[in-house]
C-alpha positions as CSV (number, residue, x, y, z in Angstrom):
1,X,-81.8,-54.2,13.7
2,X,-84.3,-52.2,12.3
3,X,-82.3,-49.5,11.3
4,X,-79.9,-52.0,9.9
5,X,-83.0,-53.6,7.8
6,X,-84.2,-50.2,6.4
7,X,-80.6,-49.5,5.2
8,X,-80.6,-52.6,3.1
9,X,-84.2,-52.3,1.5
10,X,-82.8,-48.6,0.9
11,X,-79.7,-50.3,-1.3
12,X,-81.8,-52.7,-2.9
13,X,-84.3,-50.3,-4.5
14,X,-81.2,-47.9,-5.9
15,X,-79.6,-50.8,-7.3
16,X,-83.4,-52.2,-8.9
17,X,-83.8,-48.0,-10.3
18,X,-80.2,-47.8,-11.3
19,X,-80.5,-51.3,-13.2
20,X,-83.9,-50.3,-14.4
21,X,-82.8,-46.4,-15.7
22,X,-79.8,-48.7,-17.2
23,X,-81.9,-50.8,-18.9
24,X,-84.0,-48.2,-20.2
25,X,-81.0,-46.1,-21.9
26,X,-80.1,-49.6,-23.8
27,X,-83.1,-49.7,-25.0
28,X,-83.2,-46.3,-26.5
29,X,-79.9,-46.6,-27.8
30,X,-80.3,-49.7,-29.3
31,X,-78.3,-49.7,-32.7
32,X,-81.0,-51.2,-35.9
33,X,-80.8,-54.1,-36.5
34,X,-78.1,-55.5,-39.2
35,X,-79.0,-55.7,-42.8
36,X,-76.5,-57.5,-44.9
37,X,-76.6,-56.3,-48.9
38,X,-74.5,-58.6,-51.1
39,X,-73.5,-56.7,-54.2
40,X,-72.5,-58.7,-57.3
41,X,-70.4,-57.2,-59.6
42,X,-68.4,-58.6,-62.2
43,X,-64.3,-59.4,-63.0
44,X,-62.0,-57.3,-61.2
45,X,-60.9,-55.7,-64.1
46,X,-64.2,-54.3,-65.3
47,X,-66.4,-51.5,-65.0
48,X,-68.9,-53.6,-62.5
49,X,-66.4,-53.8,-60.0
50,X,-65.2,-50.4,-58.6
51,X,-68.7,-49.1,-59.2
52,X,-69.6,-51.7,-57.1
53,X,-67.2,-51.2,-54.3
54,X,-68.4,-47.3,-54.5
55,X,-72.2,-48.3,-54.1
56,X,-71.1,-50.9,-51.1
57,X,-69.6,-47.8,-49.6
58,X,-72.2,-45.3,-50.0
59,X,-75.1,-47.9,-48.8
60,X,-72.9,-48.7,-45.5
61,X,-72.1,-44.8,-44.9
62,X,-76.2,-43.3,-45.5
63,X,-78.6,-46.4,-44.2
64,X,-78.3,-47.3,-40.8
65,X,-77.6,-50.9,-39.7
66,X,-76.5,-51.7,-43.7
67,X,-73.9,-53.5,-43.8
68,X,-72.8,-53.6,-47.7
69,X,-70.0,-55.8,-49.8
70,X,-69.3,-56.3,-53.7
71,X,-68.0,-59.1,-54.5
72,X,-66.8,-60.2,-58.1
73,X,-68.6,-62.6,-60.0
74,X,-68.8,-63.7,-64.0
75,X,-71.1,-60.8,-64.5
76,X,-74.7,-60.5,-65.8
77,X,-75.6,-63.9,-66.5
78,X,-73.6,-65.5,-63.5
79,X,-75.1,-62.6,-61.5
80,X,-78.8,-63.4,-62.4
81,X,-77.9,-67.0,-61.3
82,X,-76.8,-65.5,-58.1
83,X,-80.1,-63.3,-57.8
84,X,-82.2,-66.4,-58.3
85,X,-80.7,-68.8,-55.6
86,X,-80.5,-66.0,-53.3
87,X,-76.6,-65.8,-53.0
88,X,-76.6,-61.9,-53.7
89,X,-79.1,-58.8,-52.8
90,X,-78.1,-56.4,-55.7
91,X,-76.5,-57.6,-59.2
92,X,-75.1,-55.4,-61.5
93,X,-76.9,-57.3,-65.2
94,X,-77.1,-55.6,-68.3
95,X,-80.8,-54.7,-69.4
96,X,-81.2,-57.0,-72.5
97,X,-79.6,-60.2,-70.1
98,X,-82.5,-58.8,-67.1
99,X,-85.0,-59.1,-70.0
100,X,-84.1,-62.4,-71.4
101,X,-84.0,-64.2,-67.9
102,X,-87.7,-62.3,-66.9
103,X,-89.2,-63.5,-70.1
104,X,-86.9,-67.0,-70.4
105,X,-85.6,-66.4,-73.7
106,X,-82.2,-66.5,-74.9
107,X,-79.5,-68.3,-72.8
108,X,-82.5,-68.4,-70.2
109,X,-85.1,-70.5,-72.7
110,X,-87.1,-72.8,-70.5
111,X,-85.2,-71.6,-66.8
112,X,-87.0,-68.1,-66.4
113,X,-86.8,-65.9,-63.6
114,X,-89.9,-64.7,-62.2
115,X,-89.3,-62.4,-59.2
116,X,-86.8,-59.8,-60.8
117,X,-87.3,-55.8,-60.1
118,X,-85.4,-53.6,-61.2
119,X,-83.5,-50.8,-58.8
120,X,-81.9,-48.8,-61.5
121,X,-80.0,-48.3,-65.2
122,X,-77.2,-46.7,-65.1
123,X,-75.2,-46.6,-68.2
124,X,-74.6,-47.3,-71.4
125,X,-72.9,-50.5,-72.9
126,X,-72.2,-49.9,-76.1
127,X,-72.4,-52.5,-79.1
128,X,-68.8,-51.5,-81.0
129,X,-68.4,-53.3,-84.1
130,X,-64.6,-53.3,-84.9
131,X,-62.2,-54.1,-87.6
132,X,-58.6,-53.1,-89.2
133,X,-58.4,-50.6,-92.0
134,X,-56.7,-52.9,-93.7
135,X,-59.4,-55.9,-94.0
136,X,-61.3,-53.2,-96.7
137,X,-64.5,-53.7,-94.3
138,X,-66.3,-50.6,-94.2
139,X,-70.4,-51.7,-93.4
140,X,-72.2,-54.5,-91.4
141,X,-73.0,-56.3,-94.9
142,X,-69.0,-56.1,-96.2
143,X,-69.2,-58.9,-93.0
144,X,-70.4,-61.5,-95.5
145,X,-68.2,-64.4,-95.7
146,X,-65.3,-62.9,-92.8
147,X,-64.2,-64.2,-89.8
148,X,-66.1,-62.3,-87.3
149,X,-65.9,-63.2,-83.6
150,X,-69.4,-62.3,-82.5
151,X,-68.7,-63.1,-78.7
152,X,-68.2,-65.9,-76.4
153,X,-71.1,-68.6,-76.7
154,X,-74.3,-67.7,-74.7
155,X,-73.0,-64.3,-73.7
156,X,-74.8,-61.6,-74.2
157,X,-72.5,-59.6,-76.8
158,X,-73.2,-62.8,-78.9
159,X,-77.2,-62.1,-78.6
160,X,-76.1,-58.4,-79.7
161,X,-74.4,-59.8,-83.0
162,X,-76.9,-62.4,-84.0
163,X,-79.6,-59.4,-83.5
164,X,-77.9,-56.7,-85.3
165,X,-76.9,-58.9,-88.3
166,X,-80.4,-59.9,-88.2
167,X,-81.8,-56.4,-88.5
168,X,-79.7,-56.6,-91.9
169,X,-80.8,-59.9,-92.8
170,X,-77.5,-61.5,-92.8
171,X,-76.8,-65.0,-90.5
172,X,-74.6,-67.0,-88.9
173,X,-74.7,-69.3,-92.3
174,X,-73.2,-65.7,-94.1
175,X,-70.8,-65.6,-92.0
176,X,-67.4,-67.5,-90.6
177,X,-68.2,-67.5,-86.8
178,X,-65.7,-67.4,-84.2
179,X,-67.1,-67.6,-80.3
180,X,-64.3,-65.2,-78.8
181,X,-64.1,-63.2,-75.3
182,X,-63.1,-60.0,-75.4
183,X,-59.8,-60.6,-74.8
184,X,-59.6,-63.2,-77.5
185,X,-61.5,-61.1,-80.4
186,X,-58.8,-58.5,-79.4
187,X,-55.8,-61.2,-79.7
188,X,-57.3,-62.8,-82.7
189,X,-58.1,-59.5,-84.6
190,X,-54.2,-58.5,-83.7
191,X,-53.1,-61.4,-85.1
192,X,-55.2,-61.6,-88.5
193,X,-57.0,-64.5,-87.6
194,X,-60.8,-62.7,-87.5
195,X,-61.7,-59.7,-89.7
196,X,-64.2,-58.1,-87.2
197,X,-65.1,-58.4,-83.6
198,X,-68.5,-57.7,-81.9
199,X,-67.7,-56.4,-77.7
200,X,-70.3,-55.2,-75.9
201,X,-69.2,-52.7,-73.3
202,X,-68.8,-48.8,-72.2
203,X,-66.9,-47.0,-74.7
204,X,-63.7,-46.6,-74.4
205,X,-62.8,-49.7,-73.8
206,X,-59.6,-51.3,-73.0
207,X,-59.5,-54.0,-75.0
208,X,-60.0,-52.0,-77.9
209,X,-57.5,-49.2,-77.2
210,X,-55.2,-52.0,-77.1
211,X,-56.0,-53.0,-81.1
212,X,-56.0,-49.1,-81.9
213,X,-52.4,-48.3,-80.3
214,X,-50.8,-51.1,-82.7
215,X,-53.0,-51.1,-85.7
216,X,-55.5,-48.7,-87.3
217,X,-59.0,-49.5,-86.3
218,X,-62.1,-49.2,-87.9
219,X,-65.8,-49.1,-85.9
220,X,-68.6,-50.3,-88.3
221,X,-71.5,-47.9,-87.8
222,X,-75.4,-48.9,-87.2
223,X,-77.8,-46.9,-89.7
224,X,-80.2,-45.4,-88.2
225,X,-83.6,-47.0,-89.3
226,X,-81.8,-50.6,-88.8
227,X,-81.5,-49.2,-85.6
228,X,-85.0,-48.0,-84.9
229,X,-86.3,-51.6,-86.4
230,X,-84.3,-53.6,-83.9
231,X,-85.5,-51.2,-80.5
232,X,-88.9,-52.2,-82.0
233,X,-88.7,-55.4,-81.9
234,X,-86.2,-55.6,-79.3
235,X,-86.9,-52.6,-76.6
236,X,-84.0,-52.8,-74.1
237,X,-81.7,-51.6,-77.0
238,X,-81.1,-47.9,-77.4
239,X,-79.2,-45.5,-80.0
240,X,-75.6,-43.6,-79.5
241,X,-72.9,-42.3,-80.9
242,X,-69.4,-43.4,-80.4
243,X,-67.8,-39.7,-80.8
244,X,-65.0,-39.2,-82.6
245,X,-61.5,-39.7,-81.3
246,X,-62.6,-42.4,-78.8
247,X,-60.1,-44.3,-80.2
248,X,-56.8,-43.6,-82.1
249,X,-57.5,-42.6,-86.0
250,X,-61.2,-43.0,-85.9
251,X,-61.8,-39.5,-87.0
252,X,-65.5,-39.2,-87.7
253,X,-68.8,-40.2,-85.1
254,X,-70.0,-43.6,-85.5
255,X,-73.9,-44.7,-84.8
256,X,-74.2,-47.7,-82.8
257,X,-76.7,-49.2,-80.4
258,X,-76.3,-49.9,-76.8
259,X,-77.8,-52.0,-73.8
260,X,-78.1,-50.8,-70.4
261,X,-76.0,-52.1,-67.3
262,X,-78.9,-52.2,-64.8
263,X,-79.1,-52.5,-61.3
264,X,-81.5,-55.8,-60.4
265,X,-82.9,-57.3,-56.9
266,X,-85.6,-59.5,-56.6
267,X,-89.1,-59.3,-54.9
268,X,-87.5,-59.5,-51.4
269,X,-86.2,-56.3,-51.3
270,X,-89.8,-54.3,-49.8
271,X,-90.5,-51.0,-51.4
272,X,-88.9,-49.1,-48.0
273,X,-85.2,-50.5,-48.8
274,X,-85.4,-50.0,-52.7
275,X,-85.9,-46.2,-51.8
276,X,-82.9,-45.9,-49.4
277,X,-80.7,-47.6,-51.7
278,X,-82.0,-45.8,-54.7
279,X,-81.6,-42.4,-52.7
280,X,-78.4,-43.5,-51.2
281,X,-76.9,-43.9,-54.7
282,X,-78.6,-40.9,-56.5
283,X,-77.5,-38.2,-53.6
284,X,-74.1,-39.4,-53.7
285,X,-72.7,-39.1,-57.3
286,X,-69.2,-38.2,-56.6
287,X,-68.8,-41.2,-55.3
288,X,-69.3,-42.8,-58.4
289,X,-67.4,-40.7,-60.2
290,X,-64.2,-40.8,-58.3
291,X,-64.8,-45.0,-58.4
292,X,-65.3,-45.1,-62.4
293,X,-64.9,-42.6,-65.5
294,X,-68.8,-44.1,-66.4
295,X,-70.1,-42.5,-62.8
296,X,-70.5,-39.2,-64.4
297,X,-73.6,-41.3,-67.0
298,X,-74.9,-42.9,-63.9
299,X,-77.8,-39.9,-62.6
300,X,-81.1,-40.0,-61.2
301,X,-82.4,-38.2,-64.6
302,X,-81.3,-41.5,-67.0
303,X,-82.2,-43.9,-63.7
304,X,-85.0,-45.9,-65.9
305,X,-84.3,-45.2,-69.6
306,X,-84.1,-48.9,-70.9
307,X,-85.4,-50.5,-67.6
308,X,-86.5,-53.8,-69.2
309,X,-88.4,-55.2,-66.0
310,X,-90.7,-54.0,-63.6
311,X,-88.9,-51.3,-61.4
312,X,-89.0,-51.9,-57.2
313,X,-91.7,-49.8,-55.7
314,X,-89.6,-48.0,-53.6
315,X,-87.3,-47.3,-56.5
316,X,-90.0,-45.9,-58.5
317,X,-91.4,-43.8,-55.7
318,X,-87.7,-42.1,-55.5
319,X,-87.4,-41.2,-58.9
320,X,-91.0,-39.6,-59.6
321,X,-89.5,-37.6,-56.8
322,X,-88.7,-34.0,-57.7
């Protein structure tokens, strides 16, 4: 009986140090903890969308226990909206639409956002002014009196028209004003129903190579020192050039201003996850490339030209990095 006894207290202290070495290894090999990123992007057909996708990928394959998704959305101003209520982790915004919603100016007047950081800018979205040779429009002031389709109401290309006719001293009251989408400018310019169209986006753009394969285009340039006045006054705007042969018979460079498409979180992203992301994306630039023709603009050198908000501490730690 004793015997018997000693054999069972034998067994039952294996099985406690077999349950407790078990125990142990789980607890060393515990996986971290999920984090779930919700990336907002824009329409499917953009540029916000594939880069997007990409980043979603990259965050998922470099942080442990990320787990990433983009999702499409109406883009910057819908995205901010999104950032705001907490629907999204990461929006893709361009700069001047970050600045207006942090300040509560603009299409955000009396509803500003107040805990917005930025995570990064990545390239730029270029202001084209466009119309047919044959309208005889050559310069922002031969816009007097035309049909110009300045952008779909409260959208930021319409901001970008109102501020650059501004800069010449020419309004709304000069002009015939049509609030157009992209897609419509492009129709309505086809069509002879506006003279000129204002589209804010990375050059080239679709839209615009559709004009330029049926009719010969024209791009209105920016001068320079109408330029410099407006980043003055308005500092998320910056200067390029639309090279030559972008588009189908334009021949010659054309000066232009651009905003920034921006990365944007909010204050509840800490400092230790704005530097994984930011590293995440800046170590992994082919991915970007292979996802988008504008993932070659997107490095770690141009990651806070035309940040219009106050950058995420973790952020800002990665790219004072050397």
């Amino acid at each position: 009986m004793k015997k018997l006894l000693a054999i069972v207290t034998v067994c039952l202290l294996l099985v406690v140090m077999v349950a407790g070495c078990g125990q142990s290894s789980k607890t060393e090999n515990k996986a971290p903890a999920q984090k779930f990123i919700n990336i907002a992007t824009g329409g499917t057909a953009g540029t916000y969308y594939p880069l997007g996708g990409a980043i979603a990928e990259i965050l998922n394959k470099n942080i442990p226990g990320v787990n990433a998704s983009a999702q499409s959305t109406g883009a910057s101003v819908a995205n901010i909206n999104l950032l705001s209520t907490g629907k999204v982790d990461i929006a893709f915004v361009q700069n001047d639409i970050t600045y207006y919603a942090a300040n509560g100016t603009e299409m955000f007047k009396g509803k500003k956002v107040a805990n917005l950081k930025g995570l990064a800018t990545l390239y730029a979205e270029t202001v084209q002014i466009v119309t047919l040779k044959k309208t005889g429009v050559k310069t922002i002031a031969d816009l007097k009196g035309k049909r110009v389709a300045v952008g779909a109401a409260g959208s930021g290309t319409e901001a970008n028209a109102r501020q650059i006719l501004e800069a010449y001293g020419i309004t709304y009251k000069d002009l015939k004003v049509q609030y157009l989408s992209f897609g419509e400018a492009a129709s309505s310019l086809k069509d002879g129903n506006v003279d000129a169209a204002f589209v804010t986006a990375g050059f080239p753009t679709a839209a615009i190579q559709d004009i330029a394969a049926q009719h010969e285009l024209v791009l209105i340039p920016v001068d320079a020192a109408k330029a410099d006045a407006m980043i003055k006054k308005y500092p998320f705007y910056t200067k390029v050039v639309i090279p030559a042969k972008t588009y189908p018979n334009v021949t010659t460079d054309t000066p232009a201003v651009a905003v920034k498409a921006m990365l944007v979180v909010t204050d509840k992203m800490d400092a230790d996850m704005g530097y994984k992301v930011a590293k995440a994306i800046y170590t992994n630039g082919d991915r970007l490339k292979a996802a988008h023709s504008q993932g070659k603009n997107i490095t770690k050198d141009t990651a806070t030209q035309g940040m219009s908000i106050k950058l995420n501490a973790g952020a800002e730690k990665f790219y004072k990095e050397k």
